[in-house]
Steps between C-alpha positions, in 0.01 A plus 500: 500500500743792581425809734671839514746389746628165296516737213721746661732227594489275231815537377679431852245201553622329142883599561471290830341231365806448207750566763351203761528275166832625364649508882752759364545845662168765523390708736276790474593640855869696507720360754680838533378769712577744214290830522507471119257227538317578799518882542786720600291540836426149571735422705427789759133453484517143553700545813282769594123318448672212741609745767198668490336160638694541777298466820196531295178277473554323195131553351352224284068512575516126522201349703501368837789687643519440874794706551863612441820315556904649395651142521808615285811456620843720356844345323606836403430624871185762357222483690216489236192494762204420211163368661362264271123419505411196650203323353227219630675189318095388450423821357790507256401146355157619479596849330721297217216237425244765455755691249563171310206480246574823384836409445379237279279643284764731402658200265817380533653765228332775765680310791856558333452792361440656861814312582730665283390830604565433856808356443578825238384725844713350737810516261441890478525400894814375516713725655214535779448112559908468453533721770256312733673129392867629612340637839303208610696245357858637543593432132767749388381794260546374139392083608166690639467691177572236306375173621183704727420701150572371148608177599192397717275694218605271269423188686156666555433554112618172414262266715246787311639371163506084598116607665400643124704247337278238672169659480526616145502131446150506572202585271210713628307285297428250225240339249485114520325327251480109501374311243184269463503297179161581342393737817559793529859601676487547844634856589576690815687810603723484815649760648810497745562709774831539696434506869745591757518230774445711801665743764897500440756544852826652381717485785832710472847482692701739625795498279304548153170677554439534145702230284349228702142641493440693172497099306223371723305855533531515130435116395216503741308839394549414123306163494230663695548466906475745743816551679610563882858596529632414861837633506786399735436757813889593470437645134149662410499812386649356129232275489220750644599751255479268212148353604392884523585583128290174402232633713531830371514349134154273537311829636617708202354189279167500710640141634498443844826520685373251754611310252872533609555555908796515736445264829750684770402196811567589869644142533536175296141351605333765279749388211411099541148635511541626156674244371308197632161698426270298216498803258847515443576215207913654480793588685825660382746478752887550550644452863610231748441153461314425816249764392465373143449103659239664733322628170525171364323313724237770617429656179377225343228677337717687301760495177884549698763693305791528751852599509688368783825493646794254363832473452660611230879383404760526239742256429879574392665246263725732297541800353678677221434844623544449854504901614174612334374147643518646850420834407171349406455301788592797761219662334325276536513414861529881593157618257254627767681352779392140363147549595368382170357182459710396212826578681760251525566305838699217427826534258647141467898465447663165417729413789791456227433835374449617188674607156477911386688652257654680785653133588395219708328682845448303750174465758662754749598725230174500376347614849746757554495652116136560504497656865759728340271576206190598748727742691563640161210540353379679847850686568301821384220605761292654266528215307436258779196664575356563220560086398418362840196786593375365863385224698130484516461255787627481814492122481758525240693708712487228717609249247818683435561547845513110595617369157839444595346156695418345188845529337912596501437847468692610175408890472261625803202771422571871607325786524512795229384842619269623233556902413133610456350253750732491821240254650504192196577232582768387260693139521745375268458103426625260736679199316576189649667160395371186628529088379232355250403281815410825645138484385314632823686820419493575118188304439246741671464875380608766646379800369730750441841564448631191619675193230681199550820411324430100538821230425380208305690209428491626094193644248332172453399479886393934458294378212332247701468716813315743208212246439469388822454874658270622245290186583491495846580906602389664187651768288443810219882469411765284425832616318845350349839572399651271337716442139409155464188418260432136684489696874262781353310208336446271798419875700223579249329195490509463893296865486252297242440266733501702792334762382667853565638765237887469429738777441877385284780695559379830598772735486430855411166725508223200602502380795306174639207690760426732213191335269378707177107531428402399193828253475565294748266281700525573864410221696465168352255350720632143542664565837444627861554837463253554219141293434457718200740659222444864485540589074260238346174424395433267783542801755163671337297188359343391856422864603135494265300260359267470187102510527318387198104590422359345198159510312340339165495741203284500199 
C-alpha cells in the first residue's frame, strides 16, 4: 500500500535502493553549498536561524520537562548559551510507547514515506544544521557542510532504503490452502504485521552529531520504534534541531511527535536510566569504549549497535608514487584534527625501509618526509584552519599536550590563530616515532591529532601486528601501500579474517577516514570497535518483528 508521502518520494526511495545494490556512486543530497542548489540566500539564513538560538530556550513541547540546562561548551570560542528542555526520563519512555501504535498502523510504506520527507526537510536545512555541527563540534566550514549535511543525510536515507528493502519482503497477507484428498481443502487467510520492537536510545557524540545519529534515528523510526535521541552534551543543538523537524513533520501528518524526542540529562544516571529501562529493546551508540562495555553488560534487555574507539593503522611496503602517497596521508592525519574515528594512528615502516620511485627511502627519511608534507599542506593559515577546524575536547587538548611521553617526538603540535575566531582552539598533529615493541604507546587510541610512525623489523611482522590489533584493540580502518601483489594479498586476507575495511594505495582525492553512503560498508562488525556494520541489512532486520493473525475461510 502506498500513501501520499511514499508517492512523493518514490523515485528517491527506488534510486537508493539500486544504488545500495550497485554500490556505485548516488546521492540525492549536493555536497556543495552552491546557492544554485539551495538558494542564493541559504547560506545567510542558515547562519542567521542558528544565531538567532543564541541564548534562547530551544522550544520543543516535549512532556515532562523539569527544567533548562546550556551544557554546550565552544571550539570556535562563541558562546552559544541555548537552554535545552530537560525531560522526566520516565515520562519520555512513557510518551514514545503511547505514540507507537499509531506509528504502526500507518504501514510500513507510511513509515518511510514520512522518512523521506524529513530527511527532504532537513536537507532544505542544511546550511542551518551545518552551521550548528561546525560550532559545537569544531569541524571546519565545508567538513560541517558536508559530512553534518549531505553526507550524514545520506546515511539517514539509506538505513530508510535497507529498512524498506527488508520490510517490503513481507506480505500483508496471504491465502493458504492445503489439501485433503477427498475432503475438502483446508483454507485460511493469515495476515502479517510488522511490529517495531520497542523504544529506540540513539546516543550521539560530540564530534558527529548528525552522521553518527541520522542511521540509527532513521533505521529505528522506519521499522516502527519510537525514538529518544540523547545527544553528546558537548554537541546538541544539531541533533535538537533535527529531532524538531521530525516532530514538526509527524504533527503536520496528524502523527504524534512523541514519537521522536530529544533526552538533554543533567548527569549520566538519567542516561543509564534510559538505557537500562525495560521499554527500550535498542541502542545506537558511538563513543568510548568503557561506556559502550558498560552498555553491554547493563543493557541487556536491549539490541547494541555501537561504534567504539580503535586503532586504526596503515602499513608502508612500497610505493610507486611516493609524493602523492604522503600527500594523502598528511590529509589524512590533519582532516578535522584526527578526531574521526576512522583516522589513522599507527603507520608501520619496515626497519630496512622501503622502495619509491623516488629511490630507496629509508625509515628516518620516511618520518622526516611526511612531517615535511604536514607543514605543507598547513603552511597556509587559512588553509590550516579551514582543514584542521578546532579541538572539541579539552581532553584532547590534553592528549596533545603530554604525547611527547609516549614517543621520539618527530614534528610537535602548535597552535594556529584562527582569523574569524581569535579564541579556537587550533593544533596541528603531533607525530611521533616509536619501536614495534612499543605497544603500550601506539596500541591504545588517542583521539585526535596524534600518529605513530612505528619501526618493524619488515611488512610481514606490520601485517601480523594488523590482525592481531583489529582482534584485540579494534578498528574501522586499515590501509596499504605497497607494489607487490603477494604483500597486498597476505594484507587483504588478514582484514578477512580480522574483520576491518582495507584501503590499497590511496594516493589522490580518497582518503582512508572518509566512508561513502550507499558504497562502502562502514563498520564491519567483527571487531572491538564495532558489534554491528553500519550499511547492511543486518543493521535494520532486528529493529521489528513480524505478527501473524490467521482465520479459516470458506
Amino acid at each position: 500500500m502506498s500513501t501520499p508521502l511514499f508517492d512523493q518520494h518514490r523515485d528517491t526511495l527506488e534510486a537508493a535502493l539500486s544504488a545500495i545494490q550497485t554500490r556505485g556512486y548516488w546521492t540525492p543530497y549536493p555536497e556543495q553549498p552552491s546557492p544554485k542548489v539551495y538558494g542564493e540566500t541559504a547560506s545567510e539564513d542558515g547562519k542567521r536561524a542558528v544565531e538567532a538560538c543564541f541564548g534562547q530556550a530551544f522550544e520543543l513541547d516535549q512532556p515532562g520537562c523539569t527544567g533548562w540546562l546550556a551544557p554546550e561548551r565552544f571550539p570556535y570560542g562563541v558562546e552559544l548559551g541555548i537552554r535545552y528542555p530537560v525531560c522526566a526520563p520516565q515520562l519520555l519512555i512513557d510518551a514514545a510507547v503511547a505514540a507507537q501504535p499509531q506509528w504502526q498502523r500507518l504501514g510500513a510504506a507510511g513509515r518511510v514515506g514520512v522518512c523521506l520527507e524529513i530527511l527532504a526537510r532537513i536537507n532544505r536545512r542544511s546550511f542551518e544544521i551545518a552551521h550548528a555541527v561546525m560550532l559545537t563540534s569544531g569541524q571546519g566550514w565545508m567538513m560541517a557542510f558536508q559530512a553534518g549535511g549531505p553526507h550524514a543525510q545520506d546515511r539517514g536515507l539509506e538505513a530508510v532504503a535497507y529498512a524498506w528493502d527488508e520490510m517490503r519482503r513481507i506480505p500483508a497477507e496471504a491465502e493458504w490452502e492445503k489439501p485433503q484428498g477427498k475432503n475438502p481443502p483446508l483454507r485460511m487467510r493469515k495476515h502479517y504485521e510488522i511490529v517495531g520492537r520497542g523504544v529506540a536510545l540513539v546516543i550521539g557524540c560530540s564530534t558527529f552529531p548528525t552522521w553518527n545519529t541520522y542511521p540509527g534515528l532513521f533505521a529505528a523510526l522506519a521499522t516502527g520504534n519510537p525514538v529518544i535521541v540523547k545527544p553528546h552534551e558537548n554537541a546538541i543543538l544539531p541533533a535538537a534541531l533535527s529531532v524538531r523537524i521530525a516532530r514538526e513533520v509527524l504533527a503536520e501528518q496528524g502523527l504524534d511527535p512523541n514519537l521522536v524526542s530529544l533526552a538533554v540529562v543533567q548527569d549520566a544516571a538519567d542516561t543509564r536510566t534510559l538505557a537500562t529501562h525495560p521499554a527500550v529493546k535498542s541502542i545506537d551508540f558511538t563513543g568510548s569504549s568503557a561506556f559502550g562495555q558498560w552498555l553491554a553488560e547493563n543493557a541487556v534487555q536491549a539490541q547494541l549497535y555501537a561504534e567504539l574507539a580503535g586503532v586504526n593503522h596503515v602499513l608502508i611496503d612500497s610505493t610507486d608514487r611516493y609524493k602523492g602517497m604522503l600527500r594523502n596521508l598528511a590529509f589524512t592525519l590533519c582532516l578535522y584534527s584526527g578526531q574521526m574515528c576512522t583516522t589513522t594512528q599507527a603507520i608501520f615502516v619496515p626497519a630496512g625501509g622501503i622502495d619509491t620511485d623516488q629511490g630507496h627511502k629509508g625509515y628516518d627519511e620516511i618520518c622526516t618526509d611526511l612531517a615535511a608534507a604536514i607543514d605543507a599542506l598547513l603552511a597556509d593559515p587559512a588553509v590550516a584552519t579551514a582543514v584542521l577546524g578546532a579541538i572539541q575536547s579539552p581532553a584532547t587538548l590534553h592528549r596533545i599536550e603530554e604525547a611527547g611521553r609516549h614517543g621520539e617526538v618527530v614534528l610537535a603540535s602548535r597552535r594556529i590563530e584562527h582569523p574569524e575566531f581569535p579564541q579556537a582552539e587550533v593544533r596541528t598533529p603531533v607525530l611521533l616515532r616509536c619501536e614495534a615493541a612499543d605497544e603500550d604507546a601506539y596500541m591504545e587510541e588517542r583521539f585526535g591529532p596524534i600518529a605513530f610512525i612505528v619501526r618493524v623489523a619488515d611488512s610481514a611482522e606490520a601485517i601480523a601486528l594488523s590482525e592481531r590489533i583489529v582482534r584485540t584493540r579494534g578498528a574501522l580502518t586499515a590501509g596499504i601501500y605497497s607494489t607487490r601483489p603477494a604483500v597486498i594479498d597476505a594484507m587483504t586476507e588478514a582484514s578477512w579474517r580480522a574483520g576491518v575495511a582495507l584501503s590499497i594505495n590511496l594516493t589522490s582525492g580518497v582518503y582512508v577516514n572518509q566512508s561513502g553512503a550507499f558504497s562502502d560498508f562502514h563498520g564491519v562488525g567483527m571487531n572491538p570497535a564495532a558489534n554491528a556494520a553500519y550499511a547492511d541489512a543486518a543493521f535494520v532486520a532486528n529493529r521489528f518483528r513480524v505478527v501473524q493473525r490467521r482465520y479459516h475461510i470458506e
